[in-house]
C-alpha positions in Angstrom: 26.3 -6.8 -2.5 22.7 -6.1 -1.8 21.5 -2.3 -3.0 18.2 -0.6 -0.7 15.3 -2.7 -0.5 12.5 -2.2 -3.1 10.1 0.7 -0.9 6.1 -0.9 -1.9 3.2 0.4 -0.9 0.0 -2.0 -0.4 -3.0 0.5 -0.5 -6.9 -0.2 -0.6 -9.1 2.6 -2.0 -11.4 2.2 1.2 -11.1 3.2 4.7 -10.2 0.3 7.5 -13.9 -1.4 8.0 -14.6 -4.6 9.9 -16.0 -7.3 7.9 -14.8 -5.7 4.2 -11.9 -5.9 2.2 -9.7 -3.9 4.5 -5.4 -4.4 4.0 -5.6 -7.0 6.7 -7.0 -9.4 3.8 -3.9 -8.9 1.9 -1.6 -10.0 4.9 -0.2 -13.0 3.5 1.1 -10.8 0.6 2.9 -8.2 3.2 4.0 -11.0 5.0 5.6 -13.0 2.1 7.4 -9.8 0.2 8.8 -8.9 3.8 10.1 -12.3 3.8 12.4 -12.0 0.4 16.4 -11.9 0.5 18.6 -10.8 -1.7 21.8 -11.8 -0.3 20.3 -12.8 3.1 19.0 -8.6 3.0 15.5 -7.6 2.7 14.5 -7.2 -0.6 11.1 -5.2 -0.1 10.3 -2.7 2.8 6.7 -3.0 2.7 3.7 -0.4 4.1 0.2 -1.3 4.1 -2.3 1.4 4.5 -6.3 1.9 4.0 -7.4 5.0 2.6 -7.8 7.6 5.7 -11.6 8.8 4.7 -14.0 8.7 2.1 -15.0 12.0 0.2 -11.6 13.4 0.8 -7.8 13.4 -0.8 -5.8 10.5 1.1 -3.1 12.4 2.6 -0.7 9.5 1.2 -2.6 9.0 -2.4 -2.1 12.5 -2.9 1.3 12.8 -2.4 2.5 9.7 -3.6 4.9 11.8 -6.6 6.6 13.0 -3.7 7.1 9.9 -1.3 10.0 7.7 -1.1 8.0 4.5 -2.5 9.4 2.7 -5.2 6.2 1.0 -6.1 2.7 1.1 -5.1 0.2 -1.6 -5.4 -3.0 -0.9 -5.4 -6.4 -3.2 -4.4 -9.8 -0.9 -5.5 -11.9 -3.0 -3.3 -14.7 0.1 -3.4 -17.6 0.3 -5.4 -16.1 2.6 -7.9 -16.4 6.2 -6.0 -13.4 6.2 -3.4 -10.5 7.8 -5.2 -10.5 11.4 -5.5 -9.0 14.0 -8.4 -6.4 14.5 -6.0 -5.0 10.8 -5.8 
């Protein structure tokens, strides 16, 4: 018997932008851990987020010890000054 899917996060460190590496680039990825069974149940529940802003604490970054995702994965497609203290 199948427990709870696996909660993930896919997060970019930069706010959605047309034309950069925005979490629409890492489709495929959300599209192929939705896609995994574990005794024909999902094994992932999957959100994909962009950072809100720039210059400020991402209301979801900076929180993350206290949300319900199991895992977070990351992609720091910034130029090195997008996370805050905060996250």
């Amino acid at each position: 018997m199948p427990g709870s899917p696996i909660k993930v996060l896919l997060q970019t460190t930069i706010p959605t932008t047309a034309d950069d590496w925005c979490i629409a680039r890492f489709s495929l990825l959300g599209q192929f851990l939705r896609e995994q069974r574990r005794c024909n149940a999902p094994l992932f529940e999957v959100t994909m987020r962009d950072r809100e802003s720039l210059g400020a604490p991402d209301s979801v970054l900076a929180t993350l010890d206290h949300s319900q995702f199991d895992e977070m994965w990351l992609f720091a497609v910034d130029v090195g000054n997008a996370l805050t203290a905060e996250d």
